[in-house]
mmCIF file as gemmi writes it, N, C-alpha and C atoms, coordinates in Angstrom:
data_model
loop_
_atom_site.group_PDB
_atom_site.id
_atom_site.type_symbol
_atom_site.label_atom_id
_atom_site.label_alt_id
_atom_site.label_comp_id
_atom_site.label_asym_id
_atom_site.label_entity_id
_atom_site.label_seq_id
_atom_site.pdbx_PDB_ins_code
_atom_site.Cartn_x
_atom_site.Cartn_y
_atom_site.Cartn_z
_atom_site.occupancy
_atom_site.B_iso_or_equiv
_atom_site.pdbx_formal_charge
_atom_site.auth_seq_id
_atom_site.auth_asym_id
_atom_site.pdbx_PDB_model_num
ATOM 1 N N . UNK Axp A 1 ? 0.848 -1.19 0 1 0 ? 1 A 1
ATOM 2 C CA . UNK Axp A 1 ? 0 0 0 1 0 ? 1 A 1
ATOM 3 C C . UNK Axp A 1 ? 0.889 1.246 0 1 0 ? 1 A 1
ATOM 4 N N . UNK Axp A 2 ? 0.297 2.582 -0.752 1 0 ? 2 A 1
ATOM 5 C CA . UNK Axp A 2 ? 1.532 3.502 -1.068 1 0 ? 2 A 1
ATOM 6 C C . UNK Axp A 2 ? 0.478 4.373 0.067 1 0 ? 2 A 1
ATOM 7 N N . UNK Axp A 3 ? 1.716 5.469 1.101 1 0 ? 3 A 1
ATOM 8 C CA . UNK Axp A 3 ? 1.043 6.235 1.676 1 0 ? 3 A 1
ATOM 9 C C . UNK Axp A 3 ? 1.318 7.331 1.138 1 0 ? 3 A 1
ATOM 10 N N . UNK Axp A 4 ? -0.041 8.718 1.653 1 0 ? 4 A 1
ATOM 11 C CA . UNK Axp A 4 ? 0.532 9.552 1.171 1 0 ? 4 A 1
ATOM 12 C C . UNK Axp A 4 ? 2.133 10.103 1.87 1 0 ? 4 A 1
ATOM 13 N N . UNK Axp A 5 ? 2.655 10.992 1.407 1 0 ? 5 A 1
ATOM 14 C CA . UNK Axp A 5 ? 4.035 12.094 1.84 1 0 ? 5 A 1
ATOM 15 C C . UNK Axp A 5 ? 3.849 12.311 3.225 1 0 ? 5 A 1
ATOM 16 N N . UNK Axp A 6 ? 2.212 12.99 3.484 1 0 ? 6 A 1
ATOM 17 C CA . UNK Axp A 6 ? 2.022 13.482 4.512 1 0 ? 6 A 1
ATOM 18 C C . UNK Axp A 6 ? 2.138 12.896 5.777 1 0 ? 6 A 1
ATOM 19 N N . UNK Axp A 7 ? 1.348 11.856 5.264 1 0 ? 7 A 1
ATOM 20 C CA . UNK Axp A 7 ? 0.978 10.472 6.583 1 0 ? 7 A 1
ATOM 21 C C . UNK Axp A 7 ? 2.515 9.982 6.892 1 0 ? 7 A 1
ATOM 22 N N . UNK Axp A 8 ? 3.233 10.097 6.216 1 0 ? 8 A 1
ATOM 23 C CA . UNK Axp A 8 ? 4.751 9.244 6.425 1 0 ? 8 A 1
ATOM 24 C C . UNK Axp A 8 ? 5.401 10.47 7.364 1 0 ? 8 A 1
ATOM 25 N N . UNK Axp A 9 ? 5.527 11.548 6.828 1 0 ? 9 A 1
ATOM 26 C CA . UNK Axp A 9 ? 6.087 12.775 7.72 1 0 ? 9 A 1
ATOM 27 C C . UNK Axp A 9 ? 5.614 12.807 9.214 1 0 ? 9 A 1
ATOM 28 N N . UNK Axp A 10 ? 4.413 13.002 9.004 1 0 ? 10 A 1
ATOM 29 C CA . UNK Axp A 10 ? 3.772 12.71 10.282 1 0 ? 10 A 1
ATOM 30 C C . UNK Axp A 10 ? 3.91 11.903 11.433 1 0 ? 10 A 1
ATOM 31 N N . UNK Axp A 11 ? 4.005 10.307 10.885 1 0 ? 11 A 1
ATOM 32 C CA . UNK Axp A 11 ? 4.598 9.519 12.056 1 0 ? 11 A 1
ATOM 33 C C . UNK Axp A 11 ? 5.953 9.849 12.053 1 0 ? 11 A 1
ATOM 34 N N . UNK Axp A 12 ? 6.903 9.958 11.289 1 0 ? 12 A 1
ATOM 35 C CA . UNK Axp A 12 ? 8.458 10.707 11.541 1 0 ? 12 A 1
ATOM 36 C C . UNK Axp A 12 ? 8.489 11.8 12.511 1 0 ? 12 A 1
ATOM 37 N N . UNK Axp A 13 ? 7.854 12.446 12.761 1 0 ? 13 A 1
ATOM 38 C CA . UNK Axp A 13 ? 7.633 13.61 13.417 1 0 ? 13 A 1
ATOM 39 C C . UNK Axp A 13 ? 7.172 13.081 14.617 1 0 ? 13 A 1
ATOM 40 N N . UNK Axp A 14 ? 6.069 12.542 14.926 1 0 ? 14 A 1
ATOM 41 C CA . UNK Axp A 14 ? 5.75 11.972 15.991 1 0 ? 14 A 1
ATOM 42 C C . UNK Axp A 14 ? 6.886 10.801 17.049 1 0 ? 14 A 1
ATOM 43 N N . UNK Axp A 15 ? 7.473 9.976 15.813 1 0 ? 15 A 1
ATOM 44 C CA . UNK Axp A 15 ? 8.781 9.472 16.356 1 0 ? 15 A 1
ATOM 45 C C . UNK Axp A 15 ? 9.566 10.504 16.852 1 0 ? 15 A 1
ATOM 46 N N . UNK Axp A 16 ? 9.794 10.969 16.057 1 0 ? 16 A 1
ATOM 47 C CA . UNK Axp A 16 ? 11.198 11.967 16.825 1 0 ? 16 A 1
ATOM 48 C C . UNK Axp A 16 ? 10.461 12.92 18.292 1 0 ? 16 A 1
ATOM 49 N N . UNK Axp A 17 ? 9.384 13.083 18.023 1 0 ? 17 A 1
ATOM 50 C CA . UNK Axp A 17 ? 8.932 13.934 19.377 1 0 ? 17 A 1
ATOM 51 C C . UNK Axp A 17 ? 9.121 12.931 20.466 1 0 ? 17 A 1
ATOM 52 N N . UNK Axp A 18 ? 8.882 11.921 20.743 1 0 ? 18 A 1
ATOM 53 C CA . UNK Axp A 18 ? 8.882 10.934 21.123 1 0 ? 18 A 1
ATOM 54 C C . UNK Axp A 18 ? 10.512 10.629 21.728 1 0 ? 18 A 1
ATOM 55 N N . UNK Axp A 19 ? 10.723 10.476 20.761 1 0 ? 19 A 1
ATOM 56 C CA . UNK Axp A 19 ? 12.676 10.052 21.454 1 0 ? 19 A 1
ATOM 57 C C . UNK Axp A 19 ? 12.784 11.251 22.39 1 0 ? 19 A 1
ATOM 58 N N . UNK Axp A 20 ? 12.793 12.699 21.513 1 0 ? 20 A 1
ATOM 59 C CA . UNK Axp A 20 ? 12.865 13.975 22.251 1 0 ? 20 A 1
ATOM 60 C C . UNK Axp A 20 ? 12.332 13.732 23.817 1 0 ? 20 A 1
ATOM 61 N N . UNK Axp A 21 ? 10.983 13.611 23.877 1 0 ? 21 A 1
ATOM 62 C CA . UNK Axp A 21 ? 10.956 13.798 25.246 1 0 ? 21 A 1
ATOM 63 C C . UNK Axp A 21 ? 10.991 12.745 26.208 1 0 ? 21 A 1
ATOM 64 N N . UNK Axp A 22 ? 11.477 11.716 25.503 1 0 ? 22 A 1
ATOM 65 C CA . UNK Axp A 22 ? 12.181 10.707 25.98 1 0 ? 22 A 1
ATOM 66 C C . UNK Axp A 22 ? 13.587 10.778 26.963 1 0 ? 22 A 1
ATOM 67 N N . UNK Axp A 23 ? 13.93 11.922 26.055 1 0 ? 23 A 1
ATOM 68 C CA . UNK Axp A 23 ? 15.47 11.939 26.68 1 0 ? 23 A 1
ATOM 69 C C . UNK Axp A 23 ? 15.564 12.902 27.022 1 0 ? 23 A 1
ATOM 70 N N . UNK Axp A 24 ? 14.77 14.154 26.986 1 0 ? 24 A 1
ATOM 71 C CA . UNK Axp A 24 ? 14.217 14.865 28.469 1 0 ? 24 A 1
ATOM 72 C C . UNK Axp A 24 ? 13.997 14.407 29.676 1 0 ? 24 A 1
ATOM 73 N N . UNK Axp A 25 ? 13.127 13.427 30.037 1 0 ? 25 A 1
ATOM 74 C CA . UNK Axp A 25 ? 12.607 12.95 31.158 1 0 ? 25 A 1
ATOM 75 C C . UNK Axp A 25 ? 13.649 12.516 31.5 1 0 ? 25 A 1
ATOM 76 N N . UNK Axp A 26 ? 14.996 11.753 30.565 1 0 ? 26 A 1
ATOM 77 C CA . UNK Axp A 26 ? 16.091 10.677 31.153 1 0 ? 26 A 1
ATOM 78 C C . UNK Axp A 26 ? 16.704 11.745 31.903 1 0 ? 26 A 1
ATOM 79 N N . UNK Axp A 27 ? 17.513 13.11 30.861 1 0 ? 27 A 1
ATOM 80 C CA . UNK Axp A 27 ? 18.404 13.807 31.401 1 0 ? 27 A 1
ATOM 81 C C . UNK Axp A 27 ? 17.903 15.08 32.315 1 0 ? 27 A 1
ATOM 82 N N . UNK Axp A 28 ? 16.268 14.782 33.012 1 0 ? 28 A 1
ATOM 83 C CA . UNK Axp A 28 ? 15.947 16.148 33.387 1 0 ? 28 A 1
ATOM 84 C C . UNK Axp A 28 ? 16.684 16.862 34.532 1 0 ? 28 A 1
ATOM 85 N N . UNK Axp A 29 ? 17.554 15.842 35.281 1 0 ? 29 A 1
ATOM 86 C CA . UNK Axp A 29 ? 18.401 16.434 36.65 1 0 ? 29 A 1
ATOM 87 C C . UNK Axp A 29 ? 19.768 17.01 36.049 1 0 ? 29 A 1
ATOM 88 N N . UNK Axp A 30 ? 19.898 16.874 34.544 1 0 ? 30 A 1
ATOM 89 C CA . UNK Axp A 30 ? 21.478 17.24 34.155 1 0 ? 30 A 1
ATOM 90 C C . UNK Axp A 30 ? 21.418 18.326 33.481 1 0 ? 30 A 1
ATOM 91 N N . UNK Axp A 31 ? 19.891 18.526 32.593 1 0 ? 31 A 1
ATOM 92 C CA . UNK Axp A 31 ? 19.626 19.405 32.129 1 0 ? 31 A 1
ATOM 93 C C . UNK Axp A 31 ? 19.323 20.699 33.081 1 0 ? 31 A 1
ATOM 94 N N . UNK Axp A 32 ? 18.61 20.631 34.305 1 0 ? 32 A 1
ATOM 95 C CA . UNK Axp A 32 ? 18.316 21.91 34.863 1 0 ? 32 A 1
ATOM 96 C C . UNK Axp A 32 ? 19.486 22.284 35.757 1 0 ? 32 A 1
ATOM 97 N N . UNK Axp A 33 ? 20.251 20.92 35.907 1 0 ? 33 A 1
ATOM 98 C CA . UNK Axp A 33 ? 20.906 21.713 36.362 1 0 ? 33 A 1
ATOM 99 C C . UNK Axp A 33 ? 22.292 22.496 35.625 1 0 ? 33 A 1
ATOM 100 N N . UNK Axp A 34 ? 22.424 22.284 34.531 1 0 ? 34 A 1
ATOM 101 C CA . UNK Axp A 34 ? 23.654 22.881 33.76 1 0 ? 34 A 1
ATOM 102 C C . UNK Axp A 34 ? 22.499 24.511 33.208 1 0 ? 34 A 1
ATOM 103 N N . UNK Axp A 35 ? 21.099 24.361 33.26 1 0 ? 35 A 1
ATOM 104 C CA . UNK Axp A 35 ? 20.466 25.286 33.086 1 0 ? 35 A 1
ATOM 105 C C . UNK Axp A 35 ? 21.216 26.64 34.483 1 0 ? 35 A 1
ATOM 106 N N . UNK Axp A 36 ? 20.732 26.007 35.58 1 0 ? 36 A 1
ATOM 107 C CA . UNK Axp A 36 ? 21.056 26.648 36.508 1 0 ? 36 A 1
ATOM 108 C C . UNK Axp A 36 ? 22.936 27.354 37.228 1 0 ? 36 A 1
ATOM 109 N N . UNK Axp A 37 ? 23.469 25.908 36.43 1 0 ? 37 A 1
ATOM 110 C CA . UNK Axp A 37 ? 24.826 26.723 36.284 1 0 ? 37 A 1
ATOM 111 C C . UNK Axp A 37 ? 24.868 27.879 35.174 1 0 ? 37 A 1
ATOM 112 N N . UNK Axp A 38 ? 24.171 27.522 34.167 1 0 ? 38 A 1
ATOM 113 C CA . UNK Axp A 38 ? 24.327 28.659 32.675 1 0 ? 38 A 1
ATOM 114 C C . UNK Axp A 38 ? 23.942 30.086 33.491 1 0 ? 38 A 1
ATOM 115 N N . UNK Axp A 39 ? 23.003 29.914 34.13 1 0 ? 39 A 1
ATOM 116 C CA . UNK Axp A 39 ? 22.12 31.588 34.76 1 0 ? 39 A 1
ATOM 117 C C . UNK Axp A 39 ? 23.457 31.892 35.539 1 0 ? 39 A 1
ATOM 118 N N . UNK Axp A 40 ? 23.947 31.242 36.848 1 0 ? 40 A 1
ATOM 119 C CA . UNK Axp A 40 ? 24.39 31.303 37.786 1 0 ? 40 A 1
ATOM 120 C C . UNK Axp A 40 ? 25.846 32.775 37.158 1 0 ? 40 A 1
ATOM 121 N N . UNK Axp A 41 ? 25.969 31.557 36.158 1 0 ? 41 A 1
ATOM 122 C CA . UNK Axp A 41 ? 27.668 32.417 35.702 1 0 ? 41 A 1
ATOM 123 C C . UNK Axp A 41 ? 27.338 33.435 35.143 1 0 ? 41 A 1
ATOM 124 N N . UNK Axp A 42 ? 25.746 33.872 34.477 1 0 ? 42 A 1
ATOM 125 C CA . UNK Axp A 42 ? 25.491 34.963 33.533 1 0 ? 42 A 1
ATOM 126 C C . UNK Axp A 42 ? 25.541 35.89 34.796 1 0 ? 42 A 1
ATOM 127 N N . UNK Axp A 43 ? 24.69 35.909 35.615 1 0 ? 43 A 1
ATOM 128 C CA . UNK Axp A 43 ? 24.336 37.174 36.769 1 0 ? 43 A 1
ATOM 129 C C . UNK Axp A 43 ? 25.658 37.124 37.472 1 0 ? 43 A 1
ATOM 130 N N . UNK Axp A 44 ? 26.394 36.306 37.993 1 0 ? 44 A 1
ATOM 131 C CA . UNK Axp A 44 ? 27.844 36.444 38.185 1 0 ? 44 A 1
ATOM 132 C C . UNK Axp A 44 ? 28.577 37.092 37.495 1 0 ? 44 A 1
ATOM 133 N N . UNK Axp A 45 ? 28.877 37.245 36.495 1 0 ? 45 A 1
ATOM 134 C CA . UNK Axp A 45 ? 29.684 38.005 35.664 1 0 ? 45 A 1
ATOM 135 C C . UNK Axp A 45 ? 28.684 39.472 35.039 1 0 ? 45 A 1
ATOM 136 N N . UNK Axp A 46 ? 27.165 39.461 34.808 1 0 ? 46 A 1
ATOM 137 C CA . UNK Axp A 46 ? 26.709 40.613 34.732 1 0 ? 46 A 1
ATOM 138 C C . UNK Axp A 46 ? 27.078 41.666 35.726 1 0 ? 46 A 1
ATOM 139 N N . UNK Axp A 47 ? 27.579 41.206 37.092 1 0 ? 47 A 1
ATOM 140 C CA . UNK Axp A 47 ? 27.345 41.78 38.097 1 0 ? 47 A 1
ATOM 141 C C . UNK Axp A 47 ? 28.853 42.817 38.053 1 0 ? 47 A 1
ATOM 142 N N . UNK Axp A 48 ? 29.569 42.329 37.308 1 0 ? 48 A 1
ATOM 143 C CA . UNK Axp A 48 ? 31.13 42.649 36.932 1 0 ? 48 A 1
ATOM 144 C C . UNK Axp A 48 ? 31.245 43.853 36.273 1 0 ? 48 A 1
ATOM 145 N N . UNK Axp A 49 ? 30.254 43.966 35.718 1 0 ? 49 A 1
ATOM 146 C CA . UNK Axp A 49 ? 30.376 44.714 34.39 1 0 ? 49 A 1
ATOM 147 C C . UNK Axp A 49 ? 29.312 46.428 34.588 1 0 ? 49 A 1
């Protein structure tokens, strides 16, 4: 059976959202916290200037 373009994009898209917040949930303690180092050093060094 031929699908359309659309229907094929679609589940591609849905896969990849999928892995995505997949590996959000895995890395969410590494992610906020390199979030929270990123701020930390910005207002640290804004404070310099």
């Amino acid at each position: 059976m031929i699908e359309p373009v659309f229907m094929r994009a679609t589940r591609q898209g849905a896969n990849f959202m999928v892995v995505l917040i997949s590996l959000v949930l895995i890395f969410k303690n590494q992610l906020t916290s390199l979030v929270a180092n990123i701020f930390s050093k910005i207002i640290s060094q804004s404070n310099n200037v």
